[in-house]
C-alpha positions in Angstrom: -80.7 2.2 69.5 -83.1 1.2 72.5 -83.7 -2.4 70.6 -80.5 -3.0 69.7 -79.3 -2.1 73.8 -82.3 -4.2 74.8 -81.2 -7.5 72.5 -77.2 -6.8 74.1 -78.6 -6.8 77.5 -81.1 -9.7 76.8 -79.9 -11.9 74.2 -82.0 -15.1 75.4 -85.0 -12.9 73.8 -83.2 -12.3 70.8 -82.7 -16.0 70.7 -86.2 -16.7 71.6 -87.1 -14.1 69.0 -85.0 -15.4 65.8 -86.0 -19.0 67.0 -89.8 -18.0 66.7 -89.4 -16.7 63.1 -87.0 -19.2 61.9 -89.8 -22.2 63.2 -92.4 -20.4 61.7 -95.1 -23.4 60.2 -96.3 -21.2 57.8 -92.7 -20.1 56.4 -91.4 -22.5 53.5 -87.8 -22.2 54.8 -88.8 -23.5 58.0 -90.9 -26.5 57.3 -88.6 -27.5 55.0 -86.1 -27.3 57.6 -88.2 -29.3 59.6 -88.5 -32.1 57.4 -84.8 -32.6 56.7 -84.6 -32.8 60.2 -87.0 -35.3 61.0 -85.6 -37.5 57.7 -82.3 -37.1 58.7 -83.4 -38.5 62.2 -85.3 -41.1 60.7 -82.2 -42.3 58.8 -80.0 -42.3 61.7 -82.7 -44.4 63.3 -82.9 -47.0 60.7 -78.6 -47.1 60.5 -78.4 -47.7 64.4 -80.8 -50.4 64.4 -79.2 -52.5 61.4 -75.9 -52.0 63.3 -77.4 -53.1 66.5 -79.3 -56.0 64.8 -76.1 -57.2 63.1 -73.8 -57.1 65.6 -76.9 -59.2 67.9 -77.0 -61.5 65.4 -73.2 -61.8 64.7 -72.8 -62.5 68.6 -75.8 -65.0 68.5 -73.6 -67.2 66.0 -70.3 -66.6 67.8 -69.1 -64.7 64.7 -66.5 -62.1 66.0 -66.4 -58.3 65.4 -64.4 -55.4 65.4 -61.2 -53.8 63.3 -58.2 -55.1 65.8 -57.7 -57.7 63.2 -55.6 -54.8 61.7 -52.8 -55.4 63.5 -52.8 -59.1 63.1 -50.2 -60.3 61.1 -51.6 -60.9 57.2 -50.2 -63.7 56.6 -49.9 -63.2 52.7 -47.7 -61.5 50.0 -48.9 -59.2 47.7 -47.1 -59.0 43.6 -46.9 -55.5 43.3 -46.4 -53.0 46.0 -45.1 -49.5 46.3 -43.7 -49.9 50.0 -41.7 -52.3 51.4 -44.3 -55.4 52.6 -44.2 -58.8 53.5 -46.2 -62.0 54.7 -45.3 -61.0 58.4 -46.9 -57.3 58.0 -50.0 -56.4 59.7 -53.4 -56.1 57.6 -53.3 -52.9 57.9 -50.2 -52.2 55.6 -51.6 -54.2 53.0 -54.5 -52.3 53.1 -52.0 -49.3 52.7 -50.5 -51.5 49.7 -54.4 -52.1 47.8 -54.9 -48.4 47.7 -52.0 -47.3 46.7 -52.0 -49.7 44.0 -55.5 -48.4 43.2 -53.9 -44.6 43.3 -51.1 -45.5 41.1 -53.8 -46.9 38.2 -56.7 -44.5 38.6 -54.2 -41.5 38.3 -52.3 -43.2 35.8 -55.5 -43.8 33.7 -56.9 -39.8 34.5 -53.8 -38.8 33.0 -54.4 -41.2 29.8 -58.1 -40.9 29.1 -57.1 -37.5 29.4 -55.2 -36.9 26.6 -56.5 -39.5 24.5 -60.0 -38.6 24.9 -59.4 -34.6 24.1 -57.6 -35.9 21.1 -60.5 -38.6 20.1 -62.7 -35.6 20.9 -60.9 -33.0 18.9 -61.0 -35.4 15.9 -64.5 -35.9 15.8 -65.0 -32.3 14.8 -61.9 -32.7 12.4 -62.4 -31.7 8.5 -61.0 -34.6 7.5 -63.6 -37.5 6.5 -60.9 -40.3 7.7 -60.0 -38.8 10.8 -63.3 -37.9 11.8 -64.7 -41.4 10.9 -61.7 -43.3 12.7 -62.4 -41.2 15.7 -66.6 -41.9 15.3 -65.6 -45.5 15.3 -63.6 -45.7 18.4 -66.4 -44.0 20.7 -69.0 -46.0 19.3 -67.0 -49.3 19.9 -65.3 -48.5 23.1 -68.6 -47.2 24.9 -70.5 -49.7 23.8 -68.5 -52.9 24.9 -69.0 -53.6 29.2 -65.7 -52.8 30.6 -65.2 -56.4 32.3 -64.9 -57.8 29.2 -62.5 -55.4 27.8 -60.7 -56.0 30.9 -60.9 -59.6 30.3 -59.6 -58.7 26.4 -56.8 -56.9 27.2 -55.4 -59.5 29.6 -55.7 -62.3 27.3 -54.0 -60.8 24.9 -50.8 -59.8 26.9 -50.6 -63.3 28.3 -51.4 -65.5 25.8 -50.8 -63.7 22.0 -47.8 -61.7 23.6 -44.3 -63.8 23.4 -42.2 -65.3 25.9 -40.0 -62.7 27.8 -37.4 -64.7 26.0 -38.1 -63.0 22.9 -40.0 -59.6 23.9 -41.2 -57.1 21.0 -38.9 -54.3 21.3 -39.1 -50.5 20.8 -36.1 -48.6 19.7 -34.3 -51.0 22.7 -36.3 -49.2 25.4 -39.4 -50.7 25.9 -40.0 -54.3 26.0 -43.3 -56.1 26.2 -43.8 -60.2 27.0 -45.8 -62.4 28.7 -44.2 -61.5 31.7 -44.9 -57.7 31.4 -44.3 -54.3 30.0 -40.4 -53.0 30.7 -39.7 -49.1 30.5 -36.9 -46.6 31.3 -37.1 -45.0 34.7 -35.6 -42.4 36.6 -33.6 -43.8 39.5 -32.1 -42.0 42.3 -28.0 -42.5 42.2 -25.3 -40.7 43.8 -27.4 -37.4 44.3 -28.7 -37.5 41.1 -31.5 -38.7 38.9 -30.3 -41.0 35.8 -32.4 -42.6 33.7 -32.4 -46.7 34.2 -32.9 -47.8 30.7 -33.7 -51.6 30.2 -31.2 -53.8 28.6 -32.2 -57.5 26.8 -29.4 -59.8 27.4 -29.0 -63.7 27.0 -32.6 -63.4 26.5 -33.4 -61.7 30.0 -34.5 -58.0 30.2 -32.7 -55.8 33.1 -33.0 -52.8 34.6 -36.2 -50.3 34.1 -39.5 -50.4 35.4 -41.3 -53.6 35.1 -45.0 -53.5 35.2 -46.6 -56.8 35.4 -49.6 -57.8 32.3 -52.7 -57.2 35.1 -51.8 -53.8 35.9 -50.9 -53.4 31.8 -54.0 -54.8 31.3 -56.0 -52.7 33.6 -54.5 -49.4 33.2 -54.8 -49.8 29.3 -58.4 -51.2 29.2 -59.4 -48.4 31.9 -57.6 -45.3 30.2 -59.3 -46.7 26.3 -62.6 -47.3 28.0 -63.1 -43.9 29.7 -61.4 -41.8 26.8 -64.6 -43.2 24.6 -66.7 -41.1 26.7 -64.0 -37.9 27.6 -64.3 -37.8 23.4 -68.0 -36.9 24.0 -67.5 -34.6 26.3 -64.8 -32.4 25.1 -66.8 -32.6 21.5 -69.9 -31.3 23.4 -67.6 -28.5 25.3 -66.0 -27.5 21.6 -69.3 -26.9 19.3 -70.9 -24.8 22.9 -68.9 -22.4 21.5 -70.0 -19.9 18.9 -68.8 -20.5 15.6 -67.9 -16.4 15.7 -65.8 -16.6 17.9 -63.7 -19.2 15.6 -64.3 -17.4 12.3 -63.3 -14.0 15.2 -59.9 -15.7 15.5 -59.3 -17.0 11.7 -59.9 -13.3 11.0 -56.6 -12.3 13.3 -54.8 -15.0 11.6 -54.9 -17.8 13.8 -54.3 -20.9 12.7 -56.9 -23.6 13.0 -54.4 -25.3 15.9 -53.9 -21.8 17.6 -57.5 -20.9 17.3 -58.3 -24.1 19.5 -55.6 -24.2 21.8 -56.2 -20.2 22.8 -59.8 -19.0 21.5 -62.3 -22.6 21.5 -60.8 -24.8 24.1 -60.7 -22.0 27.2 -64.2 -21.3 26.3 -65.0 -24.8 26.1 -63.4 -25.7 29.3 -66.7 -24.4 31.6 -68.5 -26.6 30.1 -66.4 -29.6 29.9 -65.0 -30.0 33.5 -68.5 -30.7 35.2 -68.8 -33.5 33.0 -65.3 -34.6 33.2 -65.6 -34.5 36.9 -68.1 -38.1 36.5 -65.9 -39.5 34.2 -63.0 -39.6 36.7 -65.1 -40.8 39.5 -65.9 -43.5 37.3 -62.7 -44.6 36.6 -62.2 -44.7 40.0 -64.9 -46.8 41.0 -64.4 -49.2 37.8 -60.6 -49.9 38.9 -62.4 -52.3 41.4 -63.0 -54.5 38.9 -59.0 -55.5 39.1 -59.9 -58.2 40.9 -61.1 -59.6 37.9 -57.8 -60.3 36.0 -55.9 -60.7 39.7 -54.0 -57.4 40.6 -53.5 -56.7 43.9 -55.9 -53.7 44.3 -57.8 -52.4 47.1 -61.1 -54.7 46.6 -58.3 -57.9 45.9 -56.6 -57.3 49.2 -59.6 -56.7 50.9 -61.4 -60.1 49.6 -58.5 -61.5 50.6 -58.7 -60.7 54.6 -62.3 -61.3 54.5 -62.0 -65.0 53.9 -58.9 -65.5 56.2 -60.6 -63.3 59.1 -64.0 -63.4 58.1 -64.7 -59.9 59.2 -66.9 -59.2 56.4 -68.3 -56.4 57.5 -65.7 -54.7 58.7 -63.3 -55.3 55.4 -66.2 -54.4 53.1 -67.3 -51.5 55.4 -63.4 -50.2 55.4 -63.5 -50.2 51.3 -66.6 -48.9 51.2 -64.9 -45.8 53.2 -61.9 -45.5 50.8 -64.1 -44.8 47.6 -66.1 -42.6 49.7 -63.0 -40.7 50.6 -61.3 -40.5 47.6 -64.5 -40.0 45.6 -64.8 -36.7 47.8 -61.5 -35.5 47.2 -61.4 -36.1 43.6 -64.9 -34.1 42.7 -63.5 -31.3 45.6 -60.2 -31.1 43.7 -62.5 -31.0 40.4 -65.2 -28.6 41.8 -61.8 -26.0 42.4 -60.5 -25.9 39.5 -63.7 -25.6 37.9 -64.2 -22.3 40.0 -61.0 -21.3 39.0 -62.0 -21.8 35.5 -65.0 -19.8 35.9 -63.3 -17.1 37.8 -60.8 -16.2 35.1 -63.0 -16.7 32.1 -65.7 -13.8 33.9 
């Protein structure tokens, strides 16, 4: 009790105190706290002169600096945008309009390499010599191809093999695919309430629906195919982790093979499946840069547009650079979550 009264009356010793142990030399704890201090330090050191030394050198050459080029007026249109945009908005908005035009496809193709790859994945461990073989196939040729090239593929195809939007291939009279594009029913907001807005072909001009243009066809498709190559491996990995009693456990109740995945191998599998998972979406994200490839209007296109009418290069590729920082972060928190929720439920 006398200590404890003697640290409330004098905390600068107990201070002084927890400092002295904490600094210890001869403690591991502290000298490796001292090192990441003294890197950290030495980092900050090195990133303060490269800034200094650039922006010297960029006011040597008269080169001009700085992000109120935001509020300039752009100057250009964009295709595709979610929001309402035009020549005479600011470069800020169509910054707004590149990323959410980079949202739109990386969720787009999370959702698809999803479901594809978890059935590509499943079918690799299928009992069927055809299935399993098809399914081999696909991962070995998907993962094994560069992206670019698929990207490059993919876009070819839709605007040179695919016909004139005169005379579109047709599904059932709902979806429509050309040159000009891939048509489908949406839901529309009319009168209070949602209706679907089915496309119609008539004197030889399709109406109505969504129309997405061939680049974002092209790079959702070649995105969603490429990364499902490697979700296959992943979920195959996650499904033989588990031990094969638990399966012949479940065929012993009378599950089905179907019910014995969806509720006995694949909840199992799932701690072991979303770490992994977690890199595949990141890189999804980061490969949807490579729109600017085939020409849509993403992030990187919009950015590399400003740069050469503004020529603040450092600032446009420093203000991407952010972005995928950002949303990188969010996407493996969001992952990291549900993974503890995963892991929280199966204790």
């Amino acid at each position: 009790m006398e200590q404890g009264w003697l640290a409330i009356r004098h905390p600068h010793s107990l201070i002084a105190a927890f400092a002295k142990q904490t600094m210890n030399w001869n403690s591991r704890r502290s000298r490796g706290l001292i090192y990441q201090a003294l890197l950290i330090s030495l980092l900050l050191c090195v990133l303060a002169w490269l800034l200094a030394n650039t922006m010297s050198n960029m006011q040597a050459r008269g080169i001009r600096s700085g992000f109120d080029f935001l509020w300039d007026n752009a100057g250009f249109d964009i295709g595709e945008s979610l929001m309402a945009y035009d020549a005479s908005q600011p470069y800020w908005k169509a910054f707004v309009v590149g990323l959410l035009n980079t949202l739109r496809v990386s969720l787009l193709g999370m959702v698809g390499c999803t479901l594809l790859g978890t059935l590509i994945g499943v079918g690799r461990l299928s009992h069927n010599a055809l299935a399993r073989g098809l399914c081999y196939v696909y991962t070995e040729l998907f993962r094994n191809i560069p992206l670019l090239l698929q990207l490059f593929m993919w876009y070819v195809l839709l605007v040179e093999w695919m016909p004139d939007s005169d005379a579109p291939l047709h599904w059932a009279d709902l979806a429509f695919l050309s040159k000009s594009g891939l048509t489908l029913p949406w839901l529309v907001l009319a009168d209070g309430a949602w209706l679907w807005d089915v496309p119609v072909w008539q004197n030889g001009n399709v109406t109505g629906g969504a129309s997405l243009s061939p680049e974002f066809v092209a790079l959702t498709w070649g995105l969603t195919l490429y990364t499902a190559a490697f979700v296959a491996e992943v979920v195959r990995a996650g499904l033989l982790s588990v031990p094969r009693g638990q399966t012949e456990a479940a065929h012993s109740i009378g599950l089905s093979p179907a019910l014995t995945l969806r509720l006995v191998v694949l909840p199992q599998a799932m701690r072991l499946i979303v770490p992994p998972m977690t890199n595949q979406y990141l890189n999804l994200l980061k490969n949807s840069s490579l729109a600017v490839a085939i020409g849509y209007p993403d992030l990187v296109n919009i950015s590399n547009t400003a740069l050469n009418q503004t020529g603040r290069a450092v600032e446009c590729i420093a203000l991407v650079m952010a972005v995928y920082l950002t949303l990188s972060l969010l996407t493996a928190a969001a992952m990291n979550a549900y993974n503890r929720r995963i892991a929280t439920r199966m204790r």
